[in-house]
N, C-alpha and C positions, 0 to 999 in steps of 0.2 A: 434215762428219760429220752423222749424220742420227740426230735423237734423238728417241724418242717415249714419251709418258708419258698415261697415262688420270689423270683426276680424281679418282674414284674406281674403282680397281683391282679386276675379277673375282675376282681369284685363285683362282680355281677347280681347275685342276690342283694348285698348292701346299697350299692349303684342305682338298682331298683329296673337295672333294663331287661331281668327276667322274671316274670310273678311265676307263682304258682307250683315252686322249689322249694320243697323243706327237706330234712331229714326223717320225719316219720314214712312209712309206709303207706304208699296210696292204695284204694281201693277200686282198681279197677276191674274191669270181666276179658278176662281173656278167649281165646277160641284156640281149640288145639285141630293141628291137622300135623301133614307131612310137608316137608318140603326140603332144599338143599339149596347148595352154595353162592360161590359170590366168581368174580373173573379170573381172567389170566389176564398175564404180565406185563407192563411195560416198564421200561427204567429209561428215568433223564439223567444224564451226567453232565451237561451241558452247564455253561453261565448263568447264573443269575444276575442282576444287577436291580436297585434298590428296592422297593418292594411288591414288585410286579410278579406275577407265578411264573414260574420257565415253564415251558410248551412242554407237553408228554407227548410220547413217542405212542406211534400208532402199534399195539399190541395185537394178539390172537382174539378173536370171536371169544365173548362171554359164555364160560360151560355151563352148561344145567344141575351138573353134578351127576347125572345120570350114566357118565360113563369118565374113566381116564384119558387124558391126551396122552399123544405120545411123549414116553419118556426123552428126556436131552440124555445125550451119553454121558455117561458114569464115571465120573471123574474119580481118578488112583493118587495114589503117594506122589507118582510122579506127574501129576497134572496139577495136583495143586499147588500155589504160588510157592514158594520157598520159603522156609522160615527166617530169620532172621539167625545172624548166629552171634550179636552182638551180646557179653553175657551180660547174665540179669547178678550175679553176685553183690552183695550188697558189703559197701567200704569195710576195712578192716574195722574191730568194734576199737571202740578210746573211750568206752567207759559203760557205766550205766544206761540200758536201751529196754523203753518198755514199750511197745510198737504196737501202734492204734491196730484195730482190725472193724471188718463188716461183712456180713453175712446178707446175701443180696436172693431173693426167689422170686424168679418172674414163667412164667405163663404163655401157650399160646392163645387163639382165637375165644375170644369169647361171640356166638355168634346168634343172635336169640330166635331161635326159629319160635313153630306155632308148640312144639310140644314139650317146649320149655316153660310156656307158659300155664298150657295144661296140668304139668307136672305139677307148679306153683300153689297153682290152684285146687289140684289134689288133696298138696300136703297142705295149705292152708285148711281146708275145710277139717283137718286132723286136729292142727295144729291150736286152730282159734286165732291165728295173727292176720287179719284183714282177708281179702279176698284171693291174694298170692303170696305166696309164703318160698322165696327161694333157699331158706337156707338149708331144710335137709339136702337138695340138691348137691348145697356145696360143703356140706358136714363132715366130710371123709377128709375132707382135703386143709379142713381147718390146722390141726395141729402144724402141721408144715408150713402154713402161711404166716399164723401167730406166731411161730416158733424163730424167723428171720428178722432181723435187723431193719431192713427195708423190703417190703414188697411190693411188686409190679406185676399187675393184672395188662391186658389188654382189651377193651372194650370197641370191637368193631362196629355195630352197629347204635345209631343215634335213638335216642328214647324220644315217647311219644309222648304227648301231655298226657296227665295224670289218667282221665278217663278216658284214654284211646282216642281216635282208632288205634290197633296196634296191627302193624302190618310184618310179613314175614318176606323170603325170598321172591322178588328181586329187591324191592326196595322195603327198607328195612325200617320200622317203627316199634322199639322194645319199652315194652313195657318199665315204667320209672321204677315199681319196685324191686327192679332188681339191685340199685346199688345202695341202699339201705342193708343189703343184704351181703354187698361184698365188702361194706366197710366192716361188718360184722365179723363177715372170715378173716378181716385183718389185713387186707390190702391197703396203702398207703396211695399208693401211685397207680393209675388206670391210663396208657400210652392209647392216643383217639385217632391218629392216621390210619386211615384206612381207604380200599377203592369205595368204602362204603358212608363213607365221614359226611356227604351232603347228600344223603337218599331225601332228607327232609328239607332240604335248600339251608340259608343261613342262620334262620329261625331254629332248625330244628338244633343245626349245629350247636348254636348258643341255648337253647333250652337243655343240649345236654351238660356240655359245661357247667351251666348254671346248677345242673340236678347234685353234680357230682362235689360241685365247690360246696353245697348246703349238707351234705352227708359228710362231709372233712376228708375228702380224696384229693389230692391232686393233679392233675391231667396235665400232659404235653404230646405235643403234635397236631393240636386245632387250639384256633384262636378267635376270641371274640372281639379284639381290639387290636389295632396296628401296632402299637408297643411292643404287645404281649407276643406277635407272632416274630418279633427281631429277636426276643430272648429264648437260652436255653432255660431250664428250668433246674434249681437247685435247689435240694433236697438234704438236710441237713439232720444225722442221727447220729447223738451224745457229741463226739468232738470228730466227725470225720463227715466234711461233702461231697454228694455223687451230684453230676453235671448228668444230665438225660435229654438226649433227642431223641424225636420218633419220627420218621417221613415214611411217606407211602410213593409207590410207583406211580399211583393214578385214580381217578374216581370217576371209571367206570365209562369216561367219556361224557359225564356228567358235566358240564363248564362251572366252573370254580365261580362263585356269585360275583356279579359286578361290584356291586357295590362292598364287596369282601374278597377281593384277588387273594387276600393273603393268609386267609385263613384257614386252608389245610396245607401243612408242609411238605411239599412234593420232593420225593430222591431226588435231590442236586446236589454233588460231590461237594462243590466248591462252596456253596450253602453250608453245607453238614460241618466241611472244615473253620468256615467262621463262626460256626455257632458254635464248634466243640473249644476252640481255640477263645473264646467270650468266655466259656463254661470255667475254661483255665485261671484266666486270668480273674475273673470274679471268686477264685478262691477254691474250685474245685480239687479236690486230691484225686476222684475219680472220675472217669466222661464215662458214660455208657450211651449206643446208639441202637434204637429198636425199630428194625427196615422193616416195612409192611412191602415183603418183596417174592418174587419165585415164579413158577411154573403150579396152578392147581395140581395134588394128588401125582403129585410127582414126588418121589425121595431125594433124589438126586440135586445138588444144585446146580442151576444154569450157566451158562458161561457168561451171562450179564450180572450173575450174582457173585460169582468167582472175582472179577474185573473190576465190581462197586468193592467185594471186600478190601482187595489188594491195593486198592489206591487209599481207602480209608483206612486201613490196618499201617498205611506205610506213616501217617499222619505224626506228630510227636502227641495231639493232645485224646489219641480215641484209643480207651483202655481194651473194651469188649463189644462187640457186635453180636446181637441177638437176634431173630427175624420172627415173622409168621405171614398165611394167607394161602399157603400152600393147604393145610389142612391136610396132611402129615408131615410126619415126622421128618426133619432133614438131618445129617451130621452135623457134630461137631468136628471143626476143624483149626487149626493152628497156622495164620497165617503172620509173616513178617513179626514174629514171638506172640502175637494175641490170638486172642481165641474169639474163633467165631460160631455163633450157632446158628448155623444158616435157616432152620427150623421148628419151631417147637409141637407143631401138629394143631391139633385142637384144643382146650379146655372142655367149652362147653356147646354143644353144638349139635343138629337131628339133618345129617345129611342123608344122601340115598345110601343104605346100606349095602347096594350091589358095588359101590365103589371102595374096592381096601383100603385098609387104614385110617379112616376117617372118623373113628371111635376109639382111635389109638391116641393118647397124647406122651408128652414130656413137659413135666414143670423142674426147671434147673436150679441147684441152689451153687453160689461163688463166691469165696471167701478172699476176699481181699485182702491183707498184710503188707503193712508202713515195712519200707526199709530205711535204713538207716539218713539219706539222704531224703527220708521225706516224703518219697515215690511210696506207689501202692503197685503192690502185681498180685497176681489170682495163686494164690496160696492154696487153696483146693476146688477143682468144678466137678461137682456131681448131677446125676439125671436121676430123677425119679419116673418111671413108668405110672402112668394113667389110663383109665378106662370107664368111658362115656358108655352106661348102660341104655339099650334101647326100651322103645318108649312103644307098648301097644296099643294104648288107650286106657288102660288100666292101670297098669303098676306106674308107679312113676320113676322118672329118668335119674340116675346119680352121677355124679362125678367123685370116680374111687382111687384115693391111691392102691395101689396093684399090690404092693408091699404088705401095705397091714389088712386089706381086705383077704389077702392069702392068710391072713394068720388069724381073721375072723370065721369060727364057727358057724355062726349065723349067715355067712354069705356064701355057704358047700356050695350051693346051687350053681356060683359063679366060678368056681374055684378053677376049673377047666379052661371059661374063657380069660379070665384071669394070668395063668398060666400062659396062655397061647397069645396072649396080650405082650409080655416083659419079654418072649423069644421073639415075639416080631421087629420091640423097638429095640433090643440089643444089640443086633449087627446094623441097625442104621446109624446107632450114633456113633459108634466104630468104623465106618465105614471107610471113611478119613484116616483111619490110626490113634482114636482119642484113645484106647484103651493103655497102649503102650506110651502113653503122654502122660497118666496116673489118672484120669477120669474116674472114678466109681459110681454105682449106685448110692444111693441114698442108702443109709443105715437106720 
């Protein structure tokens, strides 16, 4: 049975300070068009102190997506930070050992453009379920979602009230039913740091919150209340809990609301470490930390991401670091014994399709294992290749795992791009050396 419980509780639909949140499917009308992505980079590493926002650093001009920046150089074996070589061997056995485990699948960008919602509304009109219907969209990808212990979506962009407006790139207003739709797929946990987290000011912030708490999601990395934004968020399935932050680099240049400084959680190292080190101490076996960080449409990771992983990896209480915003794919890497995924690409997402990789994704699954003393370590991390079908105005858009759409008849027509999909994200998440580390594909 699978139980989960926040630290401290939104409660926001009960509270009554957000109407017009339920779990059914709203009927709104959407508009499809084209459009693309969200910014580049900045990372705060700097102090925090009580509950005021640390200052971001001034980053690169916002891309349009219509082309790549330049790549940062390519970091090798011997650029990356060193591993630890302290071993992981677990005490001699003294008896009887039957060692918890958890299967963990998280996600990159979920990013709702205009022909997401088109799509919706497509298959709705098939379907008969209201006026947008996401879930053939996320159909491919159900079995792998259901199929985990704990899952973790990330939802970048904020929902707009039930009837719209819904707005697309730059500033983002997604349509509410979509998380009707992903509690369906089976996602547990939706991580909300994003540069994108206040397109709608604090309002909107907390109108998503509020949408995601009434579908039975739980969310970290925005906050609707000051409490809420001091704690990590613990997530509790059968007898084993994972401790979860998410912080982002920055919002766009946005100003964090007055009257809510503290309610998106910005990269602060020393932040990250009291929250994971709370995570602990409330009882966590596992911390995991999801950075909304990088360089757009870059592979490579930066040298600010390199330098956030290696002081956080060096940390006693952060198990694994996972990231997105790049919108591809980045390596998996191994730093001070933990593993980092500097990038997972996209989920779901209609960016310009003259820029690579942006229809490429990786959703990871990581299998955690109690040792003897207690401790949890990554017993197996595997990548599944994904592929974001484009969107003409007619056919509508999917999000397929690569795997078994190769082994579907019904999708020859894809079979090609498919194929040219899993050689793209292979040597990125090798890149690093995860392969000779025991990495696999998904089976």
């Amino acid at each position: 049975m699978r139980l989960r419980r926040n630290v401290v509780a939104t409660g926001l639909v009960a509270a009554g300070l957000v109407t017009g949140c339920t779990a059914a499917d709203p009927d709104p009308q959407g508009q499809a068009g084209q459009t693309s992505g969200s910014a580049s980079e900045a990372i705060t590493t700097g102090s925090q102190t009580g509950d005021a926002a640390p200052s971001e650093s001034t980053g690169p001009a916002e891309s349009t997506g219509s082309a790549s920046p330049t790549p940062s150089t390519e970091p090798t074996e011997s650029t990356e930070p060193t591993e630890s070589t302290e071993s992981t061997e677990s005490p001699p056995a003294t008896g009887p050992f039957d060692p918890r485990e958890i299967t963990v699948v998280m996600n990159g960008d979920m990013l709702l453009h205009e022909g997401l919602w088109a799509t919706a509304e497509i298959d709705a009109a098939r379907t008969g379920r209201g006026r947008m219907d996401f879930r053939p969209l996320l159909a491919s990808m159900r079995p792998v979602v259901k199929g985990a212990d704990l899952s973790l979506c990330h939802m970048e962009t904020p929902l707009a009230p039930p009837g719209g407006p819904f707005l697309g790139y730059p500033v983002f207003a997604a349509p509410p039913a979509i998380v009707p739709a992903l509690r369906w797929e089976g996602f547990d946990v939706c991580t909300t740091a994003s540069n994108h987290s206040i397109d709608q000011g604090f309002e909107g912030l907390t109108r998503t919150l509020a949408r995601f708490e009434a579908a039975g999601i739980e969310t970290v990395g925005t906050a609707a209340t000051r409490p809420a934004s001091r704690e990590p968020l613990l997530v509790e399935v059968d007898d084993v809990t994972v401790g979860l932050i998410s912080a982002t680099y920055g919002t766009n240049g946005i100003p964090l609301p007055e009257e809510a400084p503290w309610s998106v959680e910005l990269l602060n190292t020393e932040k990250i470490a009291r929250l994971a080190a709370r995570a602990r101490d409330d009882g966590a076996d596992v911390v995991m930390v999801a950075l909304h960080w990088g360089l757009e449409y870059t592979h490579e990771p930066t040298a600010d991401q390199i330098a956030v992983a290696e002081k956080l990896t060096s940390l006693p209480d952060v198990d694994l670091i996972y990231g997105h915003h790049a919108h591809v794919v980045q390596p998996y890497g191994k730093v001070n014994g933990n593993w980092v995924l500097y990038g997972l690409g996209n989920a779901i997402a209609q960016q310009d399709t003259a820029v690579s990789g942006v229809y490429d994704g990786n959703t990871s699954r990581v299998t955690f294992v109690e040792r003897r003393d207690g401790s949890f370590r990554v017993e197996k991390l595997e990548y599944l290749p994904t592929m974001i079908t484009t969107f003409d105005g007619v056919n509508p858009m999917r999000w397929l795992n690569v795997p078994a759409s190769l082994d579907d008849p019904s999708l020859a027509d894809l079979h090609d791009e498919l194929r040219a999909t899993s050689a793209r994200v292979a040597p990125i998440i090798n890149m690093l050396g995860a392969f000779r580390r025991g990495v696999t594909e998904v089976e």
